[in-house]
Residue frames relative to the residue before (quaternion, step in Angstrom):
aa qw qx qy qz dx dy dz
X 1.0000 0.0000 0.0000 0.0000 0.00 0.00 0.00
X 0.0579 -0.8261 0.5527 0.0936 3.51 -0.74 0.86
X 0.5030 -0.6530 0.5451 0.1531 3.52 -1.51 -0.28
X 0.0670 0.8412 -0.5200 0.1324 3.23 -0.94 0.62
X 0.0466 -0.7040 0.7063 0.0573 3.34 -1.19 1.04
X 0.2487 -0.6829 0.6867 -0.0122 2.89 -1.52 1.25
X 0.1371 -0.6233 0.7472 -0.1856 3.24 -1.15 1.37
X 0.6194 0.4628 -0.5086 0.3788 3.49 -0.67 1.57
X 0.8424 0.1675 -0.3083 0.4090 2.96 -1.61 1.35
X 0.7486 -0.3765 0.2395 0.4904 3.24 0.84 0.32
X 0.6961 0.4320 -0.2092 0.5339 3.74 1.34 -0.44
X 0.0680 -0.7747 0.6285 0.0125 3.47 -1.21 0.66
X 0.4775 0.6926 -0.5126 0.1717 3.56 -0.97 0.92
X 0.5327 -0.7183 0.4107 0.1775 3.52 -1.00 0.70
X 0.1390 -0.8617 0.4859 0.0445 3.49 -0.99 1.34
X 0.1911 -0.7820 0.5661 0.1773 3.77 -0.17 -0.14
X 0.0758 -0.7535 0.6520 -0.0363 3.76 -0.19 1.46
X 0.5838 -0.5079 0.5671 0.2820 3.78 -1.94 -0.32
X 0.5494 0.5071 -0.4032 0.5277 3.17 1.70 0.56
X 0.3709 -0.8469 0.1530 0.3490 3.22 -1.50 0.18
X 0.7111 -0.5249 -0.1162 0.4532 3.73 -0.16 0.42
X 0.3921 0.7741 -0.2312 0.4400 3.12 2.08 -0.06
X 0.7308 0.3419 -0.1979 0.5567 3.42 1.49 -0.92
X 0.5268 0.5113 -0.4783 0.4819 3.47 1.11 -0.51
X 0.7102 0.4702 -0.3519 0.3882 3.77 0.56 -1.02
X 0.6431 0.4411 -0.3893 0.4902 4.01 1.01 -0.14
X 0.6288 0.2440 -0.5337 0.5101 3.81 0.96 0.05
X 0.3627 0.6637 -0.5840 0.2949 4.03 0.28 -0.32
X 0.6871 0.4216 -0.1005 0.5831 3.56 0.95 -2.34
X 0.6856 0.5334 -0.3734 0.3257 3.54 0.52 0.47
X 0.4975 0.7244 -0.1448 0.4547 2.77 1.98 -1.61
X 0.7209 0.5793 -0.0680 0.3742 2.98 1.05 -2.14
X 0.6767 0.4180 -0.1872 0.5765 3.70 1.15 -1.14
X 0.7515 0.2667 -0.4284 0.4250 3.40 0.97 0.24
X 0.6199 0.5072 -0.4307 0.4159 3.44 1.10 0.16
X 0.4334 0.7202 -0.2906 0.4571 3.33 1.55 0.52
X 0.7280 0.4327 -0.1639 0.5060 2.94 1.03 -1.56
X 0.5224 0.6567 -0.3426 0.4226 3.85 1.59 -1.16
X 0.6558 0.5210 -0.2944 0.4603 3.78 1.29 -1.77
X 0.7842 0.3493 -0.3197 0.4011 3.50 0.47 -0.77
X 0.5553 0.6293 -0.3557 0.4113 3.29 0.79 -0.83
X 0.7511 0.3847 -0.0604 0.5332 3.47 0.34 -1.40
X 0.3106 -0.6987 0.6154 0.1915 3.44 0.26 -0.80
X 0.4542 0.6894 -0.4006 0.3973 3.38 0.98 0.32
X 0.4723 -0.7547 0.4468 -0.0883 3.43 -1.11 2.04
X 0.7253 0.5597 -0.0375 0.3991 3.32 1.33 -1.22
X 0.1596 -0.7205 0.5091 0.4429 3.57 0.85 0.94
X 0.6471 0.3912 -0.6276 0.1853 3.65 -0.33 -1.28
X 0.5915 0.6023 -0.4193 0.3340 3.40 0.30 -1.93
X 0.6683 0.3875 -0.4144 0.4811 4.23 0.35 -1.17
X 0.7230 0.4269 -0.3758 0.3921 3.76 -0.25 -1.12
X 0.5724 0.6112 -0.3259 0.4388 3.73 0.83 -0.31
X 0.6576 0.4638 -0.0809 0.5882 3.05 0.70 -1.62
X 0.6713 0.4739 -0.4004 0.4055 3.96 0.75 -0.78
X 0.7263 0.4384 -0.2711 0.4547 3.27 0.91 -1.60
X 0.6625 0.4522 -0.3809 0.4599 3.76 0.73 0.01
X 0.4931 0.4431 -0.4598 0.5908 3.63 1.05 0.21
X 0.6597 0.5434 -0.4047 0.3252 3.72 0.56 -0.58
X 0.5567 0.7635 -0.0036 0.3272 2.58 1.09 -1.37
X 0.6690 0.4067 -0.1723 0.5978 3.08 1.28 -1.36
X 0.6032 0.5698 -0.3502 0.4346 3.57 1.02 -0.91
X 0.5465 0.6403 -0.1647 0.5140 3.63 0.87 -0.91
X 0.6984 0.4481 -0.2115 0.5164 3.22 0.68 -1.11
X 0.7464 0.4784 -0.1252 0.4454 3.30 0.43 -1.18
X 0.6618 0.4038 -0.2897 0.5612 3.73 1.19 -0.60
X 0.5982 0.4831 -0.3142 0.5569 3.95 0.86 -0.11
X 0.5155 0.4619 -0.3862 0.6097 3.74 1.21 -0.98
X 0.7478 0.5381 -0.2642 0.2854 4.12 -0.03 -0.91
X 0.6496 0.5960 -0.2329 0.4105 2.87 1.78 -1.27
X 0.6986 0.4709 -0.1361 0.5213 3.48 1.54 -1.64
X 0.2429 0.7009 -0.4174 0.5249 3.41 1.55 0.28
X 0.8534 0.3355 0.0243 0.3982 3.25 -0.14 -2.15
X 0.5845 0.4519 -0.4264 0.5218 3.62 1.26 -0.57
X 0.7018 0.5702 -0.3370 0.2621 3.71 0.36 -1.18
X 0.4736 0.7262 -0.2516 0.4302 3.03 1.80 -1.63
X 0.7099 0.4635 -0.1239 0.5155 3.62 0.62 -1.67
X 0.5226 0.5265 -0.5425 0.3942 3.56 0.80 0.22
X 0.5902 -0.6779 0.3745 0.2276 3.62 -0.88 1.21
X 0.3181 -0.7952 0.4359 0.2766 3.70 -0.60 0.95
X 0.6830 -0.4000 0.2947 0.5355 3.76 -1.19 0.31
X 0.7771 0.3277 -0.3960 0.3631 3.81 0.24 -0.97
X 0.5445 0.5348 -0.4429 0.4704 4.09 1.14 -0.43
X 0.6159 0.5109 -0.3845 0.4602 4.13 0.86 -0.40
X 0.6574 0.4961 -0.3108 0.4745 3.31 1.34 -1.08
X 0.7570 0.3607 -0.3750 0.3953 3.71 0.78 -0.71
X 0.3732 0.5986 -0.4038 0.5826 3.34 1.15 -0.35
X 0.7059 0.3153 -0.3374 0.5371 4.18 -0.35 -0.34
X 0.4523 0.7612 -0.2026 0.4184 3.47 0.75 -0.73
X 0.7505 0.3605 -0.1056 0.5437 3.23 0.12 -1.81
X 0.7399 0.4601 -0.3219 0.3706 3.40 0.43 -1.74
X 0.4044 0.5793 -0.4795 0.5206 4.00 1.23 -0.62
X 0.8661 0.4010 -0.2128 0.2092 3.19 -0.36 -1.26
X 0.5463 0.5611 -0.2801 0.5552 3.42 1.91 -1.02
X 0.5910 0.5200 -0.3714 0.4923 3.82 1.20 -0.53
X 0.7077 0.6020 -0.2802 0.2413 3.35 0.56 -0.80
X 0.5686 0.7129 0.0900 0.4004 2.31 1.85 -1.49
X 0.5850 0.5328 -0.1192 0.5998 3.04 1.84 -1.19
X 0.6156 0.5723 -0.3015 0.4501 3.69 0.95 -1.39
X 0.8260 0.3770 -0.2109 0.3621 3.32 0.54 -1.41
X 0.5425 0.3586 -0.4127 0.6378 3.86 1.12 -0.21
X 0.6973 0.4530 -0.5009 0.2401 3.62 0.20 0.15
């Protein structure tokens, strides 16, 4: 269990997650570099308006790595001729079995 004090946007206070405090402190420094990039990018002045805007840049990022993932799972679904060899083999591993038996 780790700890953390968070110091951003204008707020400061301390949380205690099931993570430890080493990782909580590399998404903090993440959090931070993107509510950085939102301030400059945007011009925006208003923590809420940034932490909004941040967690919806996250968000998108998230969105897009899970969109990639089900990409790659679906992709990996077997085509008709890999089912066909794959039925194949098992014919043959059966046969195979009969005759040493």
């Amino acid at each position: 269990m780790g700890t953390l004090q968070i110091d951003v946007l204008g707020s400061s206070f301390t949380i205690r997650a099931n993570e430890e405090t080493e990782y909580l402190e590399k998404l903090l420094g993440y959090y931070k570099r993107i509510t950085a990039d939102v301030e400059k990018a945007g011009g925006l002045k208003n923590p809420i308006e940034v932490a909004i805007m941040s967690g919806i840049t996250l968000c998108d990022e998230l969105y897009k790595e899970k969109s990639k993932n089900v990409q790659i799972e679906s992709s990996s679904i077997p085509s008709e001729e890999a089912k066909e060899a794959e039925r194949l083999t098992l014919e043959m591993i059966d046969k195979i079995d009969k005759v040493l038996n």
